[in-house]
N, C-alpha and C positions, 0 to 999 in steps of 0.2 A: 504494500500500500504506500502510495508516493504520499512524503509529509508535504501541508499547509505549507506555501510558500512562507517565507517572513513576512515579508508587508503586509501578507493578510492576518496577521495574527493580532491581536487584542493586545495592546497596551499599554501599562500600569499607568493611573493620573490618577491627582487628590484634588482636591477641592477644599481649600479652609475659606471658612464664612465666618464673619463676623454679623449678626444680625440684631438688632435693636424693637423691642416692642416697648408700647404703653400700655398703663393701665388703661387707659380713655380713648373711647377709640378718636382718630385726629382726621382732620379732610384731608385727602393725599391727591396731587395734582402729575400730569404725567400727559406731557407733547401738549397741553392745554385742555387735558381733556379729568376730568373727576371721577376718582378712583372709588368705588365701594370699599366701604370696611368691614369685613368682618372677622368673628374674633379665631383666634388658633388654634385650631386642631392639636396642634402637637401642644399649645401652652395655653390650656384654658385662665378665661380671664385676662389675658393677655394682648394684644392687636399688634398685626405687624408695623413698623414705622416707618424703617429706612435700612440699609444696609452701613456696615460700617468696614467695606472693605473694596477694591475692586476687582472681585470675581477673575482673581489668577490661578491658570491651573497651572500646577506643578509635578514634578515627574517622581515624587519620593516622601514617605511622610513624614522624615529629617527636614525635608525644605517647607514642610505644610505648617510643621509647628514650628519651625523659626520664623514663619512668615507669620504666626498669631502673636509669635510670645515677642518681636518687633512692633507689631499694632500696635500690643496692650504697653508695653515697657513705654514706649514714646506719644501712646495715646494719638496714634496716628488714627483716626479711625474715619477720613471722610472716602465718601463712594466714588462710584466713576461720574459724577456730578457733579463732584468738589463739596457735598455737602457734608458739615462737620458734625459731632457728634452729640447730641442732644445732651448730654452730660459731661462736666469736665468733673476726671478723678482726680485726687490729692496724689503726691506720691506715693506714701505711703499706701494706699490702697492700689495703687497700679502693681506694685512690688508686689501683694499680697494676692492679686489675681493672679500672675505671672507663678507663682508657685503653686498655686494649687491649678493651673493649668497645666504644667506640668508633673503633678502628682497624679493628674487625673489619668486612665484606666484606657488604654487606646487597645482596640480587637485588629486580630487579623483578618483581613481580605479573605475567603475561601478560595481554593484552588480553582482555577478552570470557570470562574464565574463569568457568564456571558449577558450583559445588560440588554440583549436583544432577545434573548431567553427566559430571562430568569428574575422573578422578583425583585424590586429593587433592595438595595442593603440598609438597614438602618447607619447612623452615622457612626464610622469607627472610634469615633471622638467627640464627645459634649460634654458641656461645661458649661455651668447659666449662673449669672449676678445678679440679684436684683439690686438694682443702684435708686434709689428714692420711687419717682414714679415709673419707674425705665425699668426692664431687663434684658441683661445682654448677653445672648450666647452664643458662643465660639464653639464649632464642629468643623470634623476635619470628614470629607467625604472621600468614598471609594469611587472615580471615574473613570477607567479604564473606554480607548477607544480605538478603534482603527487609527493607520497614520494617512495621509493624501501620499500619493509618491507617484512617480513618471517610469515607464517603460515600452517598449513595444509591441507590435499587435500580437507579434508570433512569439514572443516569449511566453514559459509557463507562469509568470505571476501576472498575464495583463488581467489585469482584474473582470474584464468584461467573462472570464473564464469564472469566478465566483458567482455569477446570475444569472449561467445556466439552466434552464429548466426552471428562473422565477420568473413569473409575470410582472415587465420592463413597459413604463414608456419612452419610446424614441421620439427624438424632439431634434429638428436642425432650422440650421438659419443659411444665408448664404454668407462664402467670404467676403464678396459685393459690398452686402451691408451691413455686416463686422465693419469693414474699413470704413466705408464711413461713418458708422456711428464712431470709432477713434476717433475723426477727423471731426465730426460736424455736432457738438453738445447737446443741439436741438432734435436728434435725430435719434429712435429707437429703432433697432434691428429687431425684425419680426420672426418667433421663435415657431416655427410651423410645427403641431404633432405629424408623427409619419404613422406610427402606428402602437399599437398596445396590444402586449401576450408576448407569449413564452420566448423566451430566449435559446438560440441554438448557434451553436460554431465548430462548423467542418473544415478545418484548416485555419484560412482566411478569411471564410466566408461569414458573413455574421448574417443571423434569421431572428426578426423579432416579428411575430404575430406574421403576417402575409409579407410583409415587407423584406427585402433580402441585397444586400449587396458583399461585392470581396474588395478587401482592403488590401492595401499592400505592405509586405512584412514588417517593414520599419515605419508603419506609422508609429509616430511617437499618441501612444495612452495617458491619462492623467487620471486620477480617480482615489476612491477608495474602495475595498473589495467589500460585496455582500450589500453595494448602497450604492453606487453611481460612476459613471467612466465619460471622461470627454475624449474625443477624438476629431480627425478628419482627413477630407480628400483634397483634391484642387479644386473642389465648387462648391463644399459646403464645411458645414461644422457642424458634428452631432454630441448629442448626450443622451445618454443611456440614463436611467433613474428606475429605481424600486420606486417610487413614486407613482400611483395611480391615480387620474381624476375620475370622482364618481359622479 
């Protein structure tokens, strides 16, 4: 049995979050538009507020928790909005988060977990403050994901070989109006479907639903395995997608 290429394989990324609730729930604004509030699931009593981090994934959960226990130590804590932290800590109290952050109880990952599979994980790491009307809690998540990478049509990791046998839409545009949308700001290049169903490749040849053409060996592929492949010819530009419209 031939192994999984590498590029298709899953992985390891963490996710630490910093996340800020109140007791009350607050009006929360977003592109000009009024957010509902309601209260958490995971922290009853509680409403979400703001984040206090920006949403960096990291490749190690060494770099997850020096990326929290930095937040809290210099009280870095605005988002990717620049919005700052509804509460300022004393020193003393930063010091004191910082330790029992790192006191606190981090799980391992399970072997062979696949997020396209398989329930999500709870968080390998949490930690909550309550700081006057505010609480803030700091978890490190399990993200594991494919990587994007480039290779050719006829090699064994082009990805178009992992969506085999799924139901694909194919979608191309021409290279016409690729360049000029480059060239002209006001201009959208028009994404035509070609067709939708099952994926097949006999050599060269790529088959998706009725539709059918052969590529030529070094076309350069772009993609990720098991979820989408760009490629093309001299007259168009296509992209393959697990993506269905119903």
């Amino acid at each position: 049995m031939n192994e999984i290429p590498k590029e298709w394989q899953l992985e390891p990324h963490y996710q630490p979050s910093l996340l800020w609730f109140s007791r009350e729930p607050h009006t929360r604004w977003f592109i000009g538009l009024e957010t509902p509030l309601r209260e958490s699931e995971d922290y009853p009593g509680w409403y979400f507020l703001q984040r206090g981090d920006r949403m960096r994934m990291v490749d190690s959960l060494e770099e997850a928790l020096t990326e929290l226990k930095s937040r809290l130590k210099h009280w870095n804590l605005s988002d990717l909005f620049g919005q700052t932290a509804p509460y300022q800590a004393s020193k003393s109290e930063r010091k004191r988060m910082v330790v029992e952050l790192l006191e606190a109880p981090i799980a391992t990952p399970p072997p062979n977990h696949d997020p396209d599979r398989d329930q999500p994980l709870p968080p390998l790491l949490e930690r909550k403050w309550e700081l006057g009307n505010y609480l803030l809690v700091a978890t490190i998540e399990y993200t594991p994901f494919r990587p994007e990478f480039r290779t050719r049509f006829d090699q064994p990791n082009n990805p178009i070989r992992s969506l085999v046998g799924k139901v694909c839409t194919l979608q191309a545009a021409t290279q016409a109006d690729l360049e000029r949308e480059d060239e002209d700001e006001d201009f959208e290049a028009e994404w035509e479907e070609l067709s939708v169903g099952a994926v097949h490749l006999e050599g060269n040849r790529l088959t998706v639903g009725f539709w059918s053409h052969t590529f030529k060996a070094d076309t350069l592929v772009f993609g990720v395995a098991f979820e989408e492949a760009s490629f093309e010819d001299e007259n168009m530009s296509y992209y393959l997608s697990t993506q269905v419209q119903k």
